[in-house]
ROFIDO-70261 format. One record per atom (N, C-alpha, C, O, CB): x, y, z; atom name. Coordinates in Angstrom, 1 decimal, decimal comma. Glycine has a CB too. Example, Ala and Ser with C-alpha at 12.3 -4.5 7.8 and 13.67 -1.06 7.14 Angstrom:
BEGIN
px/py/pz/atome
13,2/-5,7/7,8/N
12,3/-4,5/7,8/CA
13,2/-3,3/7,8/C
14,2/-3,3/8,5/O
11,3/-4,5/9,0/CB
12,8/-2,2/7,1/N
13,7/-1,1/7,1/CA
12,9/0,0/7,9/C
13,4/1,1/8,0/O
14,1/-0,6/5,7/CB
//
This chain:
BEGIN
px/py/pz/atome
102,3/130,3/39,9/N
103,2/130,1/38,8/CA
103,6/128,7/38,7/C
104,8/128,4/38,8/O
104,4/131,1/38,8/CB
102,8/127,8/38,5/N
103,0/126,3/38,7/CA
104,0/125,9/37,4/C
104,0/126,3/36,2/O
101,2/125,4/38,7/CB
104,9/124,9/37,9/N
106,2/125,2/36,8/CA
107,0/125,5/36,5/C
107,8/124,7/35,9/O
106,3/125,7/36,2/CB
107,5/126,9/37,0/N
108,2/127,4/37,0/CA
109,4/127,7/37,8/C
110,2/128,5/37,6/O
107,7/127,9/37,0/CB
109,3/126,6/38,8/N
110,3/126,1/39,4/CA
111,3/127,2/40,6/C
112,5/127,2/40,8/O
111,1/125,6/38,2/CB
110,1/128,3/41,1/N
110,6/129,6/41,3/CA
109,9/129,9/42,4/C
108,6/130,0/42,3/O
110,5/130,5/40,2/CB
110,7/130,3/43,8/N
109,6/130,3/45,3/CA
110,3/131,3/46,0/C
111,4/131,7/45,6/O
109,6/128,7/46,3/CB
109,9/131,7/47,0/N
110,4/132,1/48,2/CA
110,1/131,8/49,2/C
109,2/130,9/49,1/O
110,4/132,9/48,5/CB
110,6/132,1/50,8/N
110,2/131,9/52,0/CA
110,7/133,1/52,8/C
111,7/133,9/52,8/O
110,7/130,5/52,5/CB
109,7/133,1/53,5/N
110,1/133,9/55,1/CA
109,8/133,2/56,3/C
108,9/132,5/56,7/O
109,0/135,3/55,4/CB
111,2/133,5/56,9/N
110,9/132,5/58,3/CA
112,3/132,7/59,1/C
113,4/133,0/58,7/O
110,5/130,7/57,8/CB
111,9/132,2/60,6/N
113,2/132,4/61,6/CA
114,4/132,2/60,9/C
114,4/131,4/59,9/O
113,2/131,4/62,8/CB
115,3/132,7/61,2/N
116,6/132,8/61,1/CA
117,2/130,8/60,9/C
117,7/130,2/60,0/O
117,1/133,8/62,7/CB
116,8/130,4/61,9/N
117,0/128,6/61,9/CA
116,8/128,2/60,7/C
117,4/127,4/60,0/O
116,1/127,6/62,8/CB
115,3/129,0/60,4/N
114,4/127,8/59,5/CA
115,2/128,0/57,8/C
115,5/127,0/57,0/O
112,0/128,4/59,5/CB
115,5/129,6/57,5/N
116,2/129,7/56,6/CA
117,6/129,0/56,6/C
118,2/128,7/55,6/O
116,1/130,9/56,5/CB
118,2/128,9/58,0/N
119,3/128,1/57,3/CA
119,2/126,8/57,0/C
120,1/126,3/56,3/O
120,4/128,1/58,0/CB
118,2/126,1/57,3/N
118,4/124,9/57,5/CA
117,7/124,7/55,6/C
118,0/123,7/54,9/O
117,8/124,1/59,1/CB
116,5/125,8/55,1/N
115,7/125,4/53,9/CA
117,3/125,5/52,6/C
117,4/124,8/51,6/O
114,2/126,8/53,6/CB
118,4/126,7/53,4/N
119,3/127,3/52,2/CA
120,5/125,9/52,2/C
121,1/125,5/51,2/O
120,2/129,3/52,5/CB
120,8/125,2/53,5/N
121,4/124,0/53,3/CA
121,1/123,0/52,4/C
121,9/122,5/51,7/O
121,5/123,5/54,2/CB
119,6/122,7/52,4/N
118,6/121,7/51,4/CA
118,8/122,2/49,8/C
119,2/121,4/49,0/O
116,8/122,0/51,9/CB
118,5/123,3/49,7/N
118,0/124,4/48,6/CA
119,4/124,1/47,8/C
119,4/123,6/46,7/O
117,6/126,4/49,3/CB
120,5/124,5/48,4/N
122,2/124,2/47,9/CA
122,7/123,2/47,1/C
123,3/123,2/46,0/O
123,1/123,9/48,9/CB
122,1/122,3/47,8/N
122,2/120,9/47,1/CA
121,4/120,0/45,9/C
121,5/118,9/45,4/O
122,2/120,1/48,0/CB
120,2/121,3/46,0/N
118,8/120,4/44,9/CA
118,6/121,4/44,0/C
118,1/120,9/43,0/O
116,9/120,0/45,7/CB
118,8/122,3/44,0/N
118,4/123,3/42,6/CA
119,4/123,9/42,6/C
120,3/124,1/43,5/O
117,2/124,3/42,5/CB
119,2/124,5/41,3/N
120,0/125,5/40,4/CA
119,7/127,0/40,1/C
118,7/127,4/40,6/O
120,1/125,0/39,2/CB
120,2/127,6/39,4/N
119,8/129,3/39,0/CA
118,2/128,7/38,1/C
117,7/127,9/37,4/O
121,6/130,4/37,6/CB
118,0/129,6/38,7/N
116,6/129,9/37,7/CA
116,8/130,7/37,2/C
117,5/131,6/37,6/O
115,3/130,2/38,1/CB
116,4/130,6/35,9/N
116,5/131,6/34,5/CA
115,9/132,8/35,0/C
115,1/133,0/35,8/O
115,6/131,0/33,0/CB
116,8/133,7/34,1/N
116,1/135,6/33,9/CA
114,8/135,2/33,8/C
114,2/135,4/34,8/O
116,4/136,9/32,2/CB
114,1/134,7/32,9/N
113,0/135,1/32,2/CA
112,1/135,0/33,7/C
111,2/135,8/34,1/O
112,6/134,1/30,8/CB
112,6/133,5/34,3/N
111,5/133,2/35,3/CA
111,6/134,1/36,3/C
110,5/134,8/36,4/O
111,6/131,8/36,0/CB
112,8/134,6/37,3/N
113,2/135,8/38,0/CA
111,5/136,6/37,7/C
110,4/136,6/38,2/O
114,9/136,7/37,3/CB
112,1/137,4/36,4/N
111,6/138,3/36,3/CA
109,9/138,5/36,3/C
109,3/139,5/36,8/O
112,2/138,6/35,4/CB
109,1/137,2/35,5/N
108,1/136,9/35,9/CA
107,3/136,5/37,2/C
106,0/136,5/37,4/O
108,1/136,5/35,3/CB
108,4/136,2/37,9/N
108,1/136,1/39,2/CA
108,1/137,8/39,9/C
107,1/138,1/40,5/O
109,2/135,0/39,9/CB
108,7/138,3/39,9/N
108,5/139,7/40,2/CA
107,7/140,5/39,7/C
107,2/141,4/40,5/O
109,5/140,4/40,1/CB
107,3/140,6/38,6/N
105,9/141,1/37,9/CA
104,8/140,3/38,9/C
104,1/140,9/39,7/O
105,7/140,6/36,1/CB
104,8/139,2/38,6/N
103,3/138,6/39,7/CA
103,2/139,0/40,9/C
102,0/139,0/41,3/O
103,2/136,9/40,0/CB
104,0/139,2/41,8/N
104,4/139,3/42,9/CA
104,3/141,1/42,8/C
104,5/141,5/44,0/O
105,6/138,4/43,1/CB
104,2/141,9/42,1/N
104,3/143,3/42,2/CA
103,0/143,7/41,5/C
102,4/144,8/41,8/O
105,5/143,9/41,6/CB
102,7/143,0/40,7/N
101,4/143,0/39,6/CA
100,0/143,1/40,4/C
99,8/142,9/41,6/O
101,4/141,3/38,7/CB
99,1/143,6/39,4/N
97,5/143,1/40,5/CA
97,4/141,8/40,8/C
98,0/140,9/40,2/O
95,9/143,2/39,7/CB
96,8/141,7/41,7/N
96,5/140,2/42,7/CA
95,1/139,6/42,4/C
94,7/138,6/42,9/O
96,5/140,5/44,5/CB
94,5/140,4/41,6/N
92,6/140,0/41,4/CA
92,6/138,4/40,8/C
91,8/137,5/41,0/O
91,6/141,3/40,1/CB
93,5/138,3/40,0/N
93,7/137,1/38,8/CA
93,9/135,9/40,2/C
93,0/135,1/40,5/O
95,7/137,3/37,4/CB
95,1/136,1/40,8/N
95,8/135,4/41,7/CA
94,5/135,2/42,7/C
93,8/134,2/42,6/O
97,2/136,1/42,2/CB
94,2/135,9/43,2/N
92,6/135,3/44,1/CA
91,4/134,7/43,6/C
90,6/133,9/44,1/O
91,9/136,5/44,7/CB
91,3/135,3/42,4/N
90,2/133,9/41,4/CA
90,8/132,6/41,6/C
90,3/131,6/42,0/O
90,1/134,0/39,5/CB
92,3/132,5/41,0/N
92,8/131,4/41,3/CA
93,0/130,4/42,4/C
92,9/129,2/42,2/O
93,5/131,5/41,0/CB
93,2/130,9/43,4/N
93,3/130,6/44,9/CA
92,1/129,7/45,3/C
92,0/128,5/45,6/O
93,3/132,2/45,9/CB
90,7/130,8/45,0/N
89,2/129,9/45,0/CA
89,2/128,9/43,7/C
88,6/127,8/43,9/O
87,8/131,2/44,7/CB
89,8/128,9/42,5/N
89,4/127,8/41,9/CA
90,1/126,5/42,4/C
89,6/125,5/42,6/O
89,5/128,1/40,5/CB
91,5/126,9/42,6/N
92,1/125,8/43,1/CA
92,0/125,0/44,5/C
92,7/124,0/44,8/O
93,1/126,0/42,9/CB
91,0/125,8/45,4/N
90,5/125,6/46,4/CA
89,3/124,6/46,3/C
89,1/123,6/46,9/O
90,3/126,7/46,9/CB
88,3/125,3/44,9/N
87,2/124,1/44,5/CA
87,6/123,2/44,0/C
87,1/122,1/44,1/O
86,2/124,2/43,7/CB
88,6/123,5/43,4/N
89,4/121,9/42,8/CA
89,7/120,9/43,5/C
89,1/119,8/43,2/O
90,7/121,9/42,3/CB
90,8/121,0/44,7/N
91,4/120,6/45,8/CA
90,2/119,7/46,5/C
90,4/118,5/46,8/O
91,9/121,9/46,6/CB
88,7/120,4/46,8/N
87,7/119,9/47,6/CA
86,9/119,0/46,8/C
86,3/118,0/47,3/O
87,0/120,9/48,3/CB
86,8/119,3/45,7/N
86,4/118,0/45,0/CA
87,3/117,0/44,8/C
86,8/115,9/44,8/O
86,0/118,3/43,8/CB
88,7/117,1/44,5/N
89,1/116,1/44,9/CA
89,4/114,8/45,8/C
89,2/113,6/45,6/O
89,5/116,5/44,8/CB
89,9/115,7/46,9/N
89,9/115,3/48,4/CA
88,1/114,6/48,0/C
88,1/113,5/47,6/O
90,3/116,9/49,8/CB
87,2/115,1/48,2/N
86,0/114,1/48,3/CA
85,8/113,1/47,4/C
85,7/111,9/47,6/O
84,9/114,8/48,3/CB
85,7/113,5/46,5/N
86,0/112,5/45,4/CA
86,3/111,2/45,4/C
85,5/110,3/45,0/O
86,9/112,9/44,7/CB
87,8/110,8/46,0/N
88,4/110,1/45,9/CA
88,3/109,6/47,5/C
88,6/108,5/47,8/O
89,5/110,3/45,2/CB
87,7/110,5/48,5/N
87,4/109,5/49,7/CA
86,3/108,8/49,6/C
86,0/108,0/50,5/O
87,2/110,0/50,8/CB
85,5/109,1/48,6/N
84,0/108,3/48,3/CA
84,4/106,7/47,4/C
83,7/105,8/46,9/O
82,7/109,6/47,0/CB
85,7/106,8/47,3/N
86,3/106,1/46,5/CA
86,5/104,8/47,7/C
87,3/105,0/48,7/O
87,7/106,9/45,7/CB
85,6/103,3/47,7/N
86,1/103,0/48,9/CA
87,6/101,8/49,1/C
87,8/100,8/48,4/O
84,7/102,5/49,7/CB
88,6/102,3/50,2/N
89,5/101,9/50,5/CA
90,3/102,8/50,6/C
91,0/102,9/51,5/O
89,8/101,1/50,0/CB
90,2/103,8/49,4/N
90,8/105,3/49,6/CA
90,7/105,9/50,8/C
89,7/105,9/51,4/O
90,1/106,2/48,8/CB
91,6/106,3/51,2/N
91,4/107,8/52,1/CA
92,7/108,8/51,9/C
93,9/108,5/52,0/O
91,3/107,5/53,9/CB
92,1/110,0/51,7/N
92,4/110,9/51,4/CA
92,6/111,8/52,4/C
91,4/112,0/52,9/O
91,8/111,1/50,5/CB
93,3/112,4/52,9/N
93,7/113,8/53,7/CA
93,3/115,2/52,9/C
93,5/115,2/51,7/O
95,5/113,9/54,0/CB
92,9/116,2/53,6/N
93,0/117,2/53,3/CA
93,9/118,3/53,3/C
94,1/118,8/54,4/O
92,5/117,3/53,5/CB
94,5/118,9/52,3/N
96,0/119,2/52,7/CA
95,3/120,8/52,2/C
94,2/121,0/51,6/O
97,7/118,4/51,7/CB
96,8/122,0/52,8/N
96,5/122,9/52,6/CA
97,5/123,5/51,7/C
97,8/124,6/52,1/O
96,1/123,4/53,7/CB
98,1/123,0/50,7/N
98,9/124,1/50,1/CA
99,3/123,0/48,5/C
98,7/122,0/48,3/O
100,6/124,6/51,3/CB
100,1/123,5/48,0/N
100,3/122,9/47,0/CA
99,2/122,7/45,9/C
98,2/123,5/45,8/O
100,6/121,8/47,6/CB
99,6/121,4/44,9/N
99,1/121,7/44,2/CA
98,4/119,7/43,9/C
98,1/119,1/42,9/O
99,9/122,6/43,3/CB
98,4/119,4/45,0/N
98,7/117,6/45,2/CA
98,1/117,3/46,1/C
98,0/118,0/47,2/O
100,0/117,0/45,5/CB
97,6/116,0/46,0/N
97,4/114,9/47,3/CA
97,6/113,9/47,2/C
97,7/113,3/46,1/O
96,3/114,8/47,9/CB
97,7/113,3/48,3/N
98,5/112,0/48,7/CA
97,2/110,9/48,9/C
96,7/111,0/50,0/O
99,4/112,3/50,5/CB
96,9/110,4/48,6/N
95,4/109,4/49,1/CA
96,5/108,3/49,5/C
97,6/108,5/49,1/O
93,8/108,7/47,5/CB
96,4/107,4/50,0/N
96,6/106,1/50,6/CA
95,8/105,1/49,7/C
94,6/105,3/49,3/O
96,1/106,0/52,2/CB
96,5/104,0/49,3/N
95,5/103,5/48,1/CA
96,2/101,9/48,5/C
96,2/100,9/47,7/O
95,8/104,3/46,2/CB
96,9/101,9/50,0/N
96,9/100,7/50,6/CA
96,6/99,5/50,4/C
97,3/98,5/50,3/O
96,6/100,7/51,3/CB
94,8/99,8/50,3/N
93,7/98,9/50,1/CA
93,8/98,4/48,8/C
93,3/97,3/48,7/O
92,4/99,4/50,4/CB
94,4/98,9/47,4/N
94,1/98,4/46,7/CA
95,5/97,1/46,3/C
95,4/96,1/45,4/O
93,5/99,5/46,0/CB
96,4/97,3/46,9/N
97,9/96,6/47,0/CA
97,8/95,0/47,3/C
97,3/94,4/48,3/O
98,7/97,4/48,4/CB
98,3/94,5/46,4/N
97,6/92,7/46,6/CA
96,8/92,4/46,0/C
96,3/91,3/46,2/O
96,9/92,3/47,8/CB
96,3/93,2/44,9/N
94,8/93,1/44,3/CA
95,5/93,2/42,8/C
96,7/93,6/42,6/O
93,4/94,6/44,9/CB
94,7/92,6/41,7/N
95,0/91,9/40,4/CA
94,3/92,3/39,8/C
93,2/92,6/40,3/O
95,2/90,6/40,2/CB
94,6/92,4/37,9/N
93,8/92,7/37,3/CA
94,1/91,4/36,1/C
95,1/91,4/35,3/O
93,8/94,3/37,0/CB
93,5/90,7/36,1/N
94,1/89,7/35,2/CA
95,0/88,9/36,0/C
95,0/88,5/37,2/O
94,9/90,3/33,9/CB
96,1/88,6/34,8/N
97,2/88,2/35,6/CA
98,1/89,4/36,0/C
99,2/88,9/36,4/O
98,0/87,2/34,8/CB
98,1/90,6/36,1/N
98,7/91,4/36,5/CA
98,5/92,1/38,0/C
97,6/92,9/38,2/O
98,5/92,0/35,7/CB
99,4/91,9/39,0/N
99,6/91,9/39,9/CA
100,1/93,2/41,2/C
101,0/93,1/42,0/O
100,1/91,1/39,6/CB
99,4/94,1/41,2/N
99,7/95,3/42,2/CA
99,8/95,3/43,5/C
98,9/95,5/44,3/O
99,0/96,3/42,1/CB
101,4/94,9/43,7/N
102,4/95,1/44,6/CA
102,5/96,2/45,6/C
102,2/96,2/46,8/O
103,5/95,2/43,9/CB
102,9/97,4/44,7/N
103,4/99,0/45,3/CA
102,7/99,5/44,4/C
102,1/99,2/43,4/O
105,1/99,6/45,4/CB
102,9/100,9/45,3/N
102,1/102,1/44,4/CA
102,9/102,6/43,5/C
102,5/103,7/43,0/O
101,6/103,2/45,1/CB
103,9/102,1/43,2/N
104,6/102,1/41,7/CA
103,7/101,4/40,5/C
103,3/101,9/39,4/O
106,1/101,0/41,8/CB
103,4/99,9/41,2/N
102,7/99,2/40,1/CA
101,0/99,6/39,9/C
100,4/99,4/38,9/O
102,9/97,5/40,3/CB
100,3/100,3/41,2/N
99,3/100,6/40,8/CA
99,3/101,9/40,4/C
98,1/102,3/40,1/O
98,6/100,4/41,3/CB
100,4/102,7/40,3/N
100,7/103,9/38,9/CA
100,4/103,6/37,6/C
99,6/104,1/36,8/O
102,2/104,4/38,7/CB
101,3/102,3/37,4/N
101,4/102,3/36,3/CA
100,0/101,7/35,2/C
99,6/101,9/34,0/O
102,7/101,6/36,2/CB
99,5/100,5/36,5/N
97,9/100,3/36,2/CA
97,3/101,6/35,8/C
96,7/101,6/34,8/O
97,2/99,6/37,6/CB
97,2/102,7/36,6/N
96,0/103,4/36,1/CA
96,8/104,5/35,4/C
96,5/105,7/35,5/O
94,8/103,9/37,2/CB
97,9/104,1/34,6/N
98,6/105,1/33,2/CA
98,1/104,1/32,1/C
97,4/104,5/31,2/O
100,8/105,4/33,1/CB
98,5/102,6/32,2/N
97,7/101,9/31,3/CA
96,6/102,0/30,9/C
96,3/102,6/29,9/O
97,6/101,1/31,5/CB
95,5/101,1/31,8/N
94,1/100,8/31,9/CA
93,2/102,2/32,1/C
92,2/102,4/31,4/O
93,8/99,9/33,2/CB
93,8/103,4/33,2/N
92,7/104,7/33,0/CA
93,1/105,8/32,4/C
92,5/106,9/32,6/O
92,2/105,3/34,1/CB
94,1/105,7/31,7/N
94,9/106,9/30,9/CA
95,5/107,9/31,7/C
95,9/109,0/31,2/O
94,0/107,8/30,0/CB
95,8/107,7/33,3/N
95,6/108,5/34,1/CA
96,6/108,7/34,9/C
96,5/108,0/35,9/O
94,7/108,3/34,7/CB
97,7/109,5/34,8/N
98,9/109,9/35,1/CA
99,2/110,3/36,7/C
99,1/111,5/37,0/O
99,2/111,0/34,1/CB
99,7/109,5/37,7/N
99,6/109,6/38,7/CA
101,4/109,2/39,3/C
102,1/108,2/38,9/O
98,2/108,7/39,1/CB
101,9/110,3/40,5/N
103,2/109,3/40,8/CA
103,2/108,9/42,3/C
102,8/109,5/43,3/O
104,7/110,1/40,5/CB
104,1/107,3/42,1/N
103,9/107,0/42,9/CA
104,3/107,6/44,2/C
105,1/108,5/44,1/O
103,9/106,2/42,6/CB
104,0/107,2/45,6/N
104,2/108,1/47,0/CA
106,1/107,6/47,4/C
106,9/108,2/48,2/O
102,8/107,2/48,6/CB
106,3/106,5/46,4/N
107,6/106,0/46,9/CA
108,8/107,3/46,5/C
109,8/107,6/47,2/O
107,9/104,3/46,3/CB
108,3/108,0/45,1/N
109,3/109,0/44,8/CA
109,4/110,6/46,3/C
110,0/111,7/46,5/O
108,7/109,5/43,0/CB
108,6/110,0/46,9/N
108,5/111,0/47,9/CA
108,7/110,5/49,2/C
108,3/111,4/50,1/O
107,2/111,6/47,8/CB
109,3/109,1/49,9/N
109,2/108,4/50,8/CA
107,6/108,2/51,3/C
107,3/108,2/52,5/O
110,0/109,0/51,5/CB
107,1/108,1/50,4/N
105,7/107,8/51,5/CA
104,7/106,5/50,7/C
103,5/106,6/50,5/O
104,5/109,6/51,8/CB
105,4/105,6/50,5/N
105,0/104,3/50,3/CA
103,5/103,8/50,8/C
103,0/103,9/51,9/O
106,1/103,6/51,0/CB
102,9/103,3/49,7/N
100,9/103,2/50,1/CA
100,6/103,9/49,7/C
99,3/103,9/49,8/O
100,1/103,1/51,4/CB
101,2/105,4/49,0/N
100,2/106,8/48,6/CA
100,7/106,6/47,2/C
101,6/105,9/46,8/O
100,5/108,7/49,4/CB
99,7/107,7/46,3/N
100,2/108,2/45,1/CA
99,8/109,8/45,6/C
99,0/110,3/46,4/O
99,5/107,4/43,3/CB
100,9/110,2/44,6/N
100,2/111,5/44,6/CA
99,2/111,9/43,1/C
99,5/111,5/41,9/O
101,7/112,7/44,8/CB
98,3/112,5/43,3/N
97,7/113,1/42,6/CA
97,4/115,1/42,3/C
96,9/115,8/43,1/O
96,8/112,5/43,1/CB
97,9/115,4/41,1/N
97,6/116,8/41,1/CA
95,9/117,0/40,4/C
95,1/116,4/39,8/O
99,0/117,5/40,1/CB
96,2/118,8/41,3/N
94,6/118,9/40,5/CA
94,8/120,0/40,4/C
94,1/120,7/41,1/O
93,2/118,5/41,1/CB
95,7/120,8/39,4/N
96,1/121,5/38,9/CA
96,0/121,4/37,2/C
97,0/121,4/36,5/O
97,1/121,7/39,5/CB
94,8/121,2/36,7/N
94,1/121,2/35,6/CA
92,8/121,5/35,7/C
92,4/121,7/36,8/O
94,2/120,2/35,1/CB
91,8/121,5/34,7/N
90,4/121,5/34,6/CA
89,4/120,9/35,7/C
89,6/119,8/36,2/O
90,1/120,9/33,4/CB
88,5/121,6/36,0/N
87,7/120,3/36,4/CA
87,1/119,3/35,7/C
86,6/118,2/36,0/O
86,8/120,7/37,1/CB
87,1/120,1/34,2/N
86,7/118,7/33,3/CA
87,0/117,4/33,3/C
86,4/116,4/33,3/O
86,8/118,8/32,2/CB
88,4/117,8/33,2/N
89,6/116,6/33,0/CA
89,9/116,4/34,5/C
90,3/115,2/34,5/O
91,2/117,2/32,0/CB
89,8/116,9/36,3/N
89,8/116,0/36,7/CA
88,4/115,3/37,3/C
88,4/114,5/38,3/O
90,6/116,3/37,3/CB
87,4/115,7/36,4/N
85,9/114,8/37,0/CA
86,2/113,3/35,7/C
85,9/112,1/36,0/O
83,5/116,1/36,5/CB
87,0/113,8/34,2/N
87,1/112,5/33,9/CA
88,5/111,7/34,4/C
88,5/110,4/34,2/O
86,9/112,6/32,3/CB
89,2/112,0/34,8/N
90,4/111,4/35,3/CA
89,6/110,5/36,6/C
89,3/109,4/36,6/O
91,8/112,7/35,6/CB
89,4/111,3/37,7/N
88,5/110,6/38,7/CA
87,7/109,3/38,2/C
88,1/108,3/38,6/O
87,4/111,6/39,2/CB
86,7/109,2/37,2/N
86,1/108,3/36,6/CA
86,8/107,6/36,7/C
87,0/106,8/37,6/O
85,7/108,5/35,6/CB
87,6/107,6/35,2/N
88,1/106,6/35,0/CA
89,4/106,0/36,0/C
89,6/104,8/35,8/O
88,4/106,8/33,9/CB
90,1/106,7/37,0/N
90,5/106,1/38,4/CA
89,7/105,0/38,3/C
89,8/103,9/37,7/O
90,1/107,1/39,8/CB
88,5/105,5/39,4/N
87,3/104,9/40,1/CA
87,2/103,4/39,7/C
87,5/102,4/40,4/O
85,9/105,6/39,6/CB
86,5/103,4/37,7/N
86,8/102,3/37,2/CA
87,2/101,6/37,2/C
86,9/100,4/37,3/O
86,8/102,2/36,8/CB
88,7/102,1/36,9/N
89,9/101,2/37,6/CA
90,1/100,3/38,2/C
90,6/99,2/38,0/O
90,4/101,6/38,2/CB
89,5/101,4/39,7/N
90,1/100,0/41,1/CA
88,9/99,6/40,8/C
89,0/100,2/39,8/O
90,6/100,2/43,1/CB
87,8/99,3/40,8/N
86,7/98,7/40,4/CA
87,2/97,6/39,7/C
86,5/96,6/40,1/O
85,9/99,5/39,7/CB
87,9/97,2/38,9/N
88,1/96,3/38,2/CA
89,4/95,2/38,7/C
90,0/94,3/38,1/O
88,1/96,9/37,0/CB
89,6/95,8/39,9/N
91,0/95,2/40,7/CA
90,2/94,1/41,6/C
89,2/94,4/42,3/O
92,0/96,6/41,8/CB
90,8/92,8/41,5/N
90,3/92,0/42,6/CA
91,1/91,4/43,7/C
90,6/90,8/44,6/O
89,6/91,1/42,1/CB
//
């Protein structure tokens, strides 16, 4: 239910107090509507939800490869979510014109400009040198988003 702003956990006694101390201070009630949709999915058939699981699994692996063929990139393979982190280090110091990419703030905003390609940077997450990338869309749209990435730093010197 990507969105929807609506989760659970199971886990030791510790682990829950320490997620409901966090949880206290960063979110709010989630709406009826979401509640409730979340309990239908979760009570509902699961067949939908396991197609999905595999598509976003082929998504995920094309990604992750994708962008490690990308070179300077490297990319981790993660197991959950809906995101990855590449390290894009290498491309930091490097110019396009007279325009100058610093952080992975400024090479966000390079490839929202130049590749149409909506990426945030690793610093909103403490992890400075990464962007994150979702691939929770098409594979159409991320074989052309990838592209035009690619092009991108391609054109960074």
């Amino acid at each position: 239910m990507t969105g929807w702003r609506i989760g659970y956990a199971a886990a030791r006694p510790d682990v829950i107090k320490g997620i409901m101390a966090v949880q206290s201070q960063t979110t709010s009630a989630t709406s009826s509507i979401s509640q409730k949709a979340a309990a239908a999915a979760l009570r509902g058939p699961q067949h939908d939800m396991e197609v999905m699981v595999e598509e976003f699994k082929r998504r995920k692996d094309y990604v992750v490869k994708r962008l490690n063929g990308i070179p300077g990139i490297v990319c981790p393979d993660v197991k959950g979510a809906f995101y990855v982190y590449p390290d894009v280090q290498a491309y930091l110091g490097k110019s396009f014109g007279d325009r100058k990419i610093e952080t992975a703030v400024d090479l966000c905003q390079y490839l929202l400009d130049e590749a149409l390609v909506s990426t945030v940077p690793g610093e909103a997450y403490n992890v400075p040198g990464k962007i994150r990338i979702s691939y929770s869309n098409s594979m159409e749209n991320l074989e052309k988003a990838l592209d035009r990435v690619e092009k991108a730093l391609e054109a960074l010197h």
